[in-house]
N, C-alpha and C positions, 0 to 999 in steps of 0.2 A: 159403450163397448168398443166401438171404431177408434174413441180415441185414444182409451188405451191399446190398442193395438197400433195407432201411429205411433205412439209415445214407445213402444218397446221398438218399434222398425226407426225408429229416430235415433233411437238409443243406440241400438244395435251399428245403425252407420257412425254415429259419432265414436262408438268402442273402434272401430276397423280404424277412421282417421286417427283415433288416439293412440293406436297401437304402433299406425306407422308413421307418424311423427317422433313418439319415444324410440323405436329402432333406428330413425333415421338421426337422430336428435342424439344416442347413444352412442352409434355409431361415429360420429363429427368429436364426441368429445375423448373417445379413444385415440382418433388422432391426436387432434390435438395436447393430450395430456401425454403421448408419446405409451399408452399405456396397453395394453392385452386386451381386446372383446370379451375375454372370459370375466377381466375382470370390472370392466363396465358392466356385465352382464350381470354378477353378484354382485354387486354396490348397486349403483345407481336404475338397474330397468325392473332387478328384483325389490328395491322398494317401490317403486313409481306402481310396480303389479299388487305387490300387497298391501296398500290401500287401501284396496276394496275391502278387503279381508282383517283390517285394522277396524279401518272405520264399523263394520258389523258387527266385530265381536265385543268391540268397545259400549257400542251401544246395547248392544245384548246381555253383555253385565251389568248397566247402567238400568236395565229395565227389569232385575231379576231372572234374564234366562241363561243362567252360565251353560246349560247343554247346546244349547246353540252357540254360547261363542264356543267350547271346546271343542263340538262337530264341526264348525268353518275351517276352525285351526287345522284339525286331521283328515277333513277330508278335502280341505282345499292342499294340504300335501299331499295325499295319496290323487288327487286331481293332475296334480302338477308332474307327480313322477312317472304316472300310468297312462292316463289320460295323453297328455299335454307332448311329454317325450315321446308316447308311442305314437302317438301322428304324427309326429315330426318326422319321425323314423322313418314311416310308412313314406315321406313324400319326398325325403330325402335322407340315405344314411348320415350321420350325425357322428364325423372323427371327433372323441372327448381328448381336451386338451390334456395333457399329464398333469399339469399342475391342479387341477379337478378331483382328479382321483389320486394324487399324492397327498393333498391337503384338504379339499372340501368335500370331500364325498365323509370321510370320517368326522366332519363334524356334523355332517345333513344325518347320519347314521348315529351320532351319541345324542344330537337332541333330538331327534326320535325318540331312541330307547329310553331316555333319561323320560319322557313324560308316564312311561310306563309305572316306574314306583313311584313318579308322583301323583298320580291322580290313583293308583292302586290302594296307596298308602289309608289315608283316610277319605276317599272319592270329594277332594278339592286339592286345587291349589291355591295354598295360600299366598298371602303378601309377599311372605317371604321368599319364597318362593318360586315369584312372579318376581322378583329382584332381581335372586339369581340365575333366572332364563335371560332378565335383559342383560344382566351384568356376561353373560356368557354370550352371550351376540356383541355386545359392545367390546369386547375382546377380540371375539371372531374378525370384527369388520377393521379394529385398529389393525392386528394381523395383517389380514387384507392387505389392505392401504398403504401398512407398512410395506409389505412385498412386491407394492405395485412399484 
């Protein structure tokens, strides 16, 4: 019992250095690349975070439990917009860049809604699916990139 409770206060300090190494680490390549925080921050810290959240639901379909990968998906979003944002808020108001709410906020909001008829449809998502979410993020991010 002790040692799992080292092992989670282990964990726990290594997530805080891990978090500010990639802030500090994100930040260095926004100069660098002469490019916007917003968009280091959707590119590169927003995957380095969903990782965790890759890695679990990858494995949670790999072991037959798709309700768990779909509950990580949606509720590690609603984590992140509720959760996540409103502490931030709480600790520091939080000016959203225009370019956020010109172009990324409508697409945080169509794939949202978009999993609604799909898992409503027949309660799965299939292959196909699951193509076109990544084929619609792999737009998203060339977008991106392009505009950086």
């Amino acid at each position: 019992m002790l040692v799992a409770w080292l092992l989670v206060v282990v964990g726990l300090l290594l997530l805080v250095a891990g978090g500010e190494a990639l802030v500090h680490g994100a930040s260095r390549i926004a100069l660098l690349a002469r490019i916007t925080p917003a968009v280091v921050g959707l590119t590169i810290v927003a995957a380095g975070t969903s990782m965790p959240e890759l890695v679990v639901s990858t494995q949670a379909a790999l072991e037959g439990s798709p309700g768990l990968a779909a509950g990580n998906v949606v509720g590690s979003n609603i984590f992140n917009v509720l959760g996540i944002l409103g502490t931030t808020a709480l600790i520091r108001p939080l000016p959203v860049p225009s370019e956020i709410i010109a172009r990324d906020d409508w697409w945080m909001i169509g794939g949202s809604l978009l999993l609604f008829p799909l898992m409503k449809s027949d309660m799965r998502i299939t292959r196909l699916e699951g193509a076109a979410l990544l084929a619609g993020f792999c737009v998203y991010m060339a977008l991106l990139i392009h505009s950086a």
